[in-house]
C-alpha positions in Angstrom: 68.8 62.5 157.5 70.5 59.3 156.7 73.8 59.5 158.6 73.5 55.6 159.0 74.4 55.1 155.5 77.7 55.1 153.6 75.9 57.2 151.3 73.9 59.7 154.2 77.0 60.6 156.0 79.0 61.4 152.9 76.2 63.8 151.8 75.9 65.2 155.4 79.5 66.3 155.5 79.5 67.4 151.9 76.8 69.7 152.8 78.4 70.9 156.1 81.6 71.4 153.8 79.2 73.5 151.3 77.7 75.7 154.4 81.6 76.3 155.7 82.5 77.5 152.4 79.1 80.0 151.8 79.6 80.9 154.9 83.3 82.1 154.3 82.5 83.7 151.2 79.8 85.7 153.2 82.5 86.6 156.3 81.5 84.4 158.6 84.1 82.5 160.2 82.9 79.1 160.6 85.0 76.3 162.3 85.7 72.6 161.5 83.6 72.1 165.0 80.9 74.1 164.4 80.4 72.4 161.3 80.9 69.3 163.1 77.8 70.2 165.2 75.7 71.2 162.7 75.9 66.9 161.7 75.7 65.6 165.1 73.8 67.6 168.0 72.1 70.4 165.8 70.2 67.7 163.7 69.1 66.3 167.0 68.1 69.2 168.6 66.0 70.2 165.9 64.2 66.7 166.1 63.8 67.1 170.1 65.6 64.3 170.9 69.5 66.5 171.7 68.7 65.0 175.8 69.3 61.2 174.3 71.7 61.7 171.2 73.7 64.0 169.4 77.1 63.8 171.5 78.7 62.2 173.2 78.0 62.3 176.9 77.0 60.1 180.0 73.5 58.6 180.2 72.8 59.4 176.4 72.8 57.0 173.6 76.0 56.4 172.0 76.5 56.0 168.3 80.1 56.7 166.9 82.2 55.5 164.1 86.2 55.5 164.6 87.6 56.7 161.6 91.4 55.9 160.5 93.2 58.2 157.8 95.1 56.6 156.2 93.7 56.6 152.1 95.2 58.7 149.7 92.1 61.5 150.4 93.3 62.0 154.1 96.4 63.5 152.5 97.6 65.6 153.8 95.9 65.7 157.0 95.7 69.3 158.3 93.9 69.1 161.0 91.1 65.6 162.2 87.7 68.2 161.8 88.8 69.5 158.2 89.1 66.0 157.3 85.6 64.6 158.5 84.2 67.3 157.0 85.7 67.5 153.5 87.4 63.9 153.0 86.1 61.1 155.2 85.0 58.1 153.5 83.1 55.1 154.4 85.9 53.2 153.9 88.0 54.9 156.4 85.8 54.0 159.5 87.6 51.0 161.5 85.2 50.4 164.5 81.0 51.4 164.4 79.4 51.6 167.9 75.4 51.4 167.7 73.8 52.2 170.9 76.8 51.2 173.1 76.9 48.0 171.4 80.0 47.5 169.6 78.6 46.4 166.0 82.2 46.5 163.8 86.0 46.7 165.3 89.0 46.8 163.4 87.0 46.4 160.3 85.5 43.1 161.1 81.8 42.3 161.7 80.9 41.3 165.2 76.9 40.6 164.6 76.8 39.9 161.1 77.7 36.1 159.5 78.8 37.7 156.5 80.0 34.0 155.6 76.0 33.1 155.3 75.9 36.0 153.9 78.0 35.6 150.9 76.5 31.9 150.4 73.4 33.5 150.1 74.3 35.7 147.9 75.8 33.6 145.8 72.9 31.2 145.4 70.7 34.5 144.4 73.6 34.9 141.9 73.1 31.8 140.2 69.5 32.1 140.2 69.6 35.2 138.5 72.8 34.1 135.7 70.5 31.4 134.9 67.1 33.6 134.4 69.5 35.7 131.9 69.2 35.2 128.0 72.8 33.2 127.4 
């Protein structure tokens, strides 16, 4: 499960969305938490590990993303779970906390030197524009 990703979470809640909705279809009333759970401390039971991760709680190691609403897919916003579940975004989370360490707030970078970064990036560019045929 690649909930660390951009990508992973977006596929884990479009999956949790997919059970909701199978599930309704069958009769089973299934609620934004529950499906909430099955992406946070159901994955980490299942892996043994539910007494360090999975929620949020004291002693246990804390990994959560702070997600803002406010894009044009949050709209309208119903209730918090139905969103997480059916509409959240990458771009939506403001703030990513990694072990207790804050790691991004407000959108900004704390450990990264994304200016290095982009020079790098930018000297790989012109290594590969001038590899390319003209």
């Amino acid at each position: 499960m690649h909930s660390d990703s951009p990508d992973g979470i977006q596929r884990l809640n479009q999956e949790a969305a997919k059970a909701m909705a199978a599930g309704r279809r069958a009769g089973i009333d299934v609620t934004y938490e529950k499906a909430i759970r099955w992406i946070t401390i159901n994955p980490a039971r299942a892996l043994g590990i539910d007494s360090q991760t999975g929620s949020l709680e004291p002693g246990k190691r804390a990994d959560l993303i702070i997600v803002v609403p406010s894009g044009p897919n949050a709209l309208p916003l119903y209730h918090p779970y139905s969103y997480l579940v059916y509409s959240a975004r990458a771009d939506a989370v403001e703030t990513v906390v990694v072990d207790g360490k804050i790691l991004m707030e407000r959108r900004r970078m704390l450990t990264l030197d994304t200016e290095a970064i982009r020079r790098h990036a930018e000297r790989y560019r012109k290594k590969i524009a001038a590899a390319l045929p003209d």
